[in-house]
Short mmCIF file of the C-alpha atoms (twelve columns), coordinates in Angstrom:
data_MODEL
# 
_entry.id   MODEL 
# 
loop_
_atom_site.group_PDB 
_atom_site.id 
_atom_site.type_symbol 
_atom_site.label_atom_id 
_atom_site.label_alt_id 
_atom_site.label_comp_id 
_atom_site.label_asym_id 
_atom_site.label_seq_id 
_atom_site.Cartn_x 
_atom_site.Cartn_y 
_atom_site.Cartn_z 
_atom_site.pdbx_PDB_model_num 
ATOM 1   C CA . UNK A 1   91.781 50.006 143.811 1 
ATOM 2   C CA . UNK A 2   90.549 48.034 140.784 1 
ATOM 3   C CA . UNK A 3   88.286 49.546 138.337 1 
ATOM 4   C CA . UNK A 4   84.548 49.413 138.438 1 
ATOM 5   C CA . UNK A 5   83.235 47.391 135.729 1 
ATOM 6   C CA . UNK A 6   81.787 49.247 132.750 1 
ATOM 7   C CA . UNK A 7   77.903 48.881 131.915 1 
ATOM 8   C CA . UNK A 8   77.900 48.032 128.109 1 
ATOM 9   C CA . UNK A 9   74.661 49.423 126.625 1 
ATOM 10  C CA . UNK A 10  73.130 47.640 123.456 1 
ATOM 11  C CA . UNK A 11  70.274 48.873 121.735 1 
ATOM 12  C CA . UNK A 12  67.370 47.009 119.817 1 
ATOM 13  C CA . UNK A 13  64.647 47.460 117.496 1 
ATOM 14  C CA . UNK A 14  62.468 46.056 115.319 1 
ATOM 15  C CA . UNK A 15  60.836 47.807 112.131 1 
ATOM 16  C CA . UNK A 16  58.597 46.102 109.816 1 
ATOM 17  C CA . UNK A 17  57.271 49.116 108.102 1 
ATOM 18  C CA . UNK A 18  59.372 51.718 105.429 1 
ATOM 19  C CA . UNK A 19  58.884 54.401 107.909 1 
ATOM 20  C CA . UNK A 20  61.987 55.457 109.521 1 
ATOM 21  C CA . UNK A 21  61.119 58.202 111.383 1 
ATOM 22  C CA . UNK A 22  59.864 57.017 114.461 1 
ATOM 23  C CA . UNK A 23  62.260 54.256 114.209 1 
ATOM 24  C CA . UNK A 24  65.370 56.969 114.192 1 
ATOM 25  C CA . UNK A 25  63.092 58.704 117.802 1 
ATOM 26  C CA . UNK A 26  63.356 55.560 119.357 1 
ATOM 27  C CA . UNK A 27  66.826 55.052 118.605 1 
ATOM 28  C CA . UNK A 28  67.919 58.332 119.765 1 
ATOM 29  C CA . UNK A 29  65.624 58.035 122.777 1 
ATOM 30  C CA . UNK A 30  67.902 54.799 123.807 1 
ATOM 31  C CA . UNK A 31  71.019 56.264 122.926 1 
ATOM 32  C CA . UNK A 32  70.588 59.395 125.010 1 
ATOM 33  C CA . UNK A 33  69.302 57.309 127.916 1 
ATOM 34  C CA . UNK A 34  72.714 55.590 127.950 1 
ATOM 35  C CA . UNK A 35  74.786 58.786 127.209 1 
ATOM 36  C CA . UNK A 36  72.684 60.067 130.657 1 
ATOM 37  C CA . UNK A 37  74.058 57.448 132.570 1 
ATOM 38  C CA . UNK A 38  77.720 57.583 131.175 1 
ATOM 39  C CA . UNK A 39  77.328 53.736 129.613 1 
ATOM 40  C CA . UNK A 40  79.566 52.541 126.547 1 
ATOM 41  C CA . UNK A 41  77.541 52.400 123.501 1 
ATOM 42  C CA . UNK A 42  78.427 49.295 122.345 1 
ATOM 43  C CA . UNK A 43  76.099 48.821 119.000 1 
ATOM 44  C CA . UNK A 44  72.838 49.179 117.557 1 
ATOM 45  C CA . UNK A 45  71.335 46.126 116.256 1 
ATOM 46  C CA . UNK A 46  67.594 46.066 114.091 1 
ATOM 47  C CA . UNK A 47  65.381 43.315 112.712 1 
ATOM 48  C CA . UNK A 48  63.457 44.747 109.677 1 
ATOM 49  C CA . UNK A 49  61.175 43.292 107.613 1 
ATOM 50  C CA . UNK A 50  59.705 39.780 107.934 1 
ATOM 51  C CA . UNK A 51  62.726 39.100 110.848 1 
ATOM 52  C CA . UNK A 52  60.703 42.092 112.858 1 
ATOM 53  C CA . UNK A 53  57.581 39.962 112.740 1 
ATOM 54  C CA . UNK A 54  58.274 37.115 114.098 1 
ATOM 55  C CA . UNK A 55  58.116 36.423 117.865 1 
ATOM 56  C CA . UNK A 56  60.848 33.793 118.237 1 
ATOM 57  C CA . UNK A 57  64.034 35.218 119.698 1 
ATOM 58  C CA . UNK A 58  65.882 32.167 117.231 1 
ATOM 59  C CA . UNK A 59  64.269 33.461 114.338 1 
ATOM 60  C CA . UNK A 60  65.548 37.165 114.721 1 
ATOM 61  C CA . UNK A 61  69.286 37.527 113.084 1 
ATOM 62  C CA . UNK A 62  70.116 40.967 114.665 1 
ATOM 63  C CA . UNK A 63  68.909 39.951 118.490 1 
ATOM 64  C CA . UNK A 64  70.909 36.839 117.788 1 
ATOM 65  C CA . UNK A 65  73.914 38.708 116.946 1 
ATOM 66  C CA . UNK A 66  73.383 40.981 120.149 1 
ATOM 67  C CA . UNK A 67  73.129 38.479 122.257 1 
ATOM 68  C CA . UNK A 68  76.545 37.264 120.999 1 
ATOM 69  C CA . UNK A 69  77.754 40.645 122.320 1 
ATOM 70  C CA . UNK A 70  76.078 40.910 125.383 1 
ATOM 71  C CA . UNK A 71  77.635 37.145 126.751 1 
ATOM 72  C CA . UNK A 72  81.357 38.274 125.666 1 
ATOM 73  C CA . UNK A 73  80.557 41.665 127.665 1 
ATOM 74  C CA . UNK A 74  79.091 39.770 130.529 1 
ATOM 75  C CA . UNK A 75  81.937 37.073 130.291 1 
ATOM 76  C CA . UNK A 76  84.827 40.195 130.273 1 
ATOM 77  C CA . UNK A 77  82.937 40.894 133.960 1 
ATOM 78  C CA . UNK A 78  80.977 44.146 132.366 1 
ATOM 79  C CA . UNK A 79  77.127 45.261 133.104 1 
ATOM 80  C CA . UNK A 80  75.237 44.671 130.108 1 
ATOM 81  C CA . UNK A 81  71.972 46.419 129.860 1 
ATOM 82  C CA . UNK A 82  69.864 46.076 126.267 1 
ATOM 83  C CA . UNK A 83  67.901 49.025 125.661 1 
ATOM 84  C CA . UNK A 84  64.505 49.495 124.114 1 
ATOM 85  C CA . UNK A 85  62.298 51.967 123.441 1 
ATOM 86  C CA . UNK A 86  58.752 50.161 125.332 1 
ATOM 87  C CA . UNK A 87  58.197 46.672 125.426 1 
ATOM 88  C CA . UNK A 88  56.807 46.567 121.899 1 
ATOM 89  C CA . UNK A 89  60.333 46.448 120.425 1 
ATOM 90  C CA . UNK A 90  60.247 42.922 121.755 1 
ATOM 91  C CA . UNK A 91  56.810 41.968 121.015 1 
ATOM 92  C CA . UNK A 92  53.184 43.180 121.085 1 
ATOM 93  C CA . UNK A 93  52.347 40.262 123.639 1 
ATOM 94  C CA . UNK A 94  53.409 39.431 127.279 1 
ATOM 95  C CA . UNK A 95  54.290 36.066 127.090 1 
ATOM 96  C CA . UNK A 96  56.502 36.677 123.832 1 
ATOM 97  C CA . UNK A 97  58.289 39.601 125.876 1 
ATOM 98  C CA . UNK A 98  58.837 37.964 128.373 1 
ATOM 99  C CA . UNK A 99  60.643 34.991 125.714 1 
ATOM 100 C CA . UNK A 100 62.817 37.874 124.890 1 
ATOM 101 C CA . UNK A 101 63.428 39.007 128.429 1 
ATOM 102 C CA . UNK A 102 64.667 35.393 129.368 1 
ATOM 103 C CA . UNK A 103 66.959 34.719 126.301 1 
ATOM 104 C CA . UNK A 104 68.503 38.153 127.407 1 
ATOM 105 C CA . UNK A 105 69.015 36.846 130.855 1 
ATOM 106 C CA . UNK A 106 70.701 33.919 129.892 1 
ATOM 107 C CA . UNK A 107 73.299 35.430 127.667 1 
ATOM 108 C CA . UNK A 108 74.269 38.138 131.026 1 
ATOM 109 C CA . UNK A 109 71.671 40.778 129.847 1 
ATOM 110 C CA . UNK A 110 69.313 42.892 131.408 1 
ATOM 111 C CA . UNK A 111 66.630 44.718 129.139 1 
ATOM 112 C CA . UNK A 112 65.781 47.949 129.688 1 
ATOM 113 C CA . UNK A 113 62.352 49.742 128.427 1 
ATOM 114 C CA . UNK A 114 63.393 53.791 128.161 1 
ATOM 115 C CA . UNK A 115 59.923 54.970 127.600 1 
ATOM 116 C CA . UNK A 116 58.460 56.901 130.387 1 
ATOM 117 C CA . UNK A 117 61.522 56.577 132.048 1 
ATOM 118 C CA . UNK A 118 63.314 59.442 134.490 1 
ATOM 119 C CA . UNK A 119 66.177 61.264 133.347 1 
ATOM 120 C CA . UNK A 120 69.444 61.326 136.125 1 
ATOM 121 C CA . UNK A 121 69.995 64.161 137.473 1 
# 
């Protein structure tokens, strides 16, 4: 019987302030929601700084570099979910999200918001 594929989790944020502490809870928020469900951690990637701000998914280095990861994974035949804390970590506007959301697609991705979200039991 061949193997189930594995689900390859990737998690992104943003931070534009100094304040790590609630970027550090929203990091370990997404990397217990993938521990939960038994996924591979495959890497943490973070926009800081002016890169945070800006609400082209081209004009973010570390998404880029993610979604470099997340087409070899999906090539390879794995699940690849990107997890987030809320939608925020994308951007602060629907349409822009929804930019992200799409450029995720493409590259074999499917973004998932932890916030609010049930734990498996």
């Amino acid at each position: 019987m061949p193997a189930l594929p594995t689900t390859l989790a990737l998690v992104y944020d943003r931070q534009a302030s100094p304040n790590g502490g609630p970027l550090q809870a929203r990091i370990g928020r997404c990397r217990d929601y993938a521990a939960d469900r038994a996924w591979v951690r495959a890497g943490l990637w973070i926009d800081r700084d002016d890169a945070a701000l800006i609400g082209r998914p081209t004009a973010r280095p570390a998404w880029q570099q993610m979604l470099d990861v997340a087409h070899a994974g999906a090539a390879r035949g794995c699940a690849v979910v990107i997890l987030i804390h809320d939608e925020t970590r994308l951007a602060h506007d629907a349409v822009t999200a929804a930019t992200f959301r799409h450029e995720a697609k493409l590259a074999g991705a499917q973004v998932v918001a932890v916030r609010g979200a049930q734990p498996r039991r």
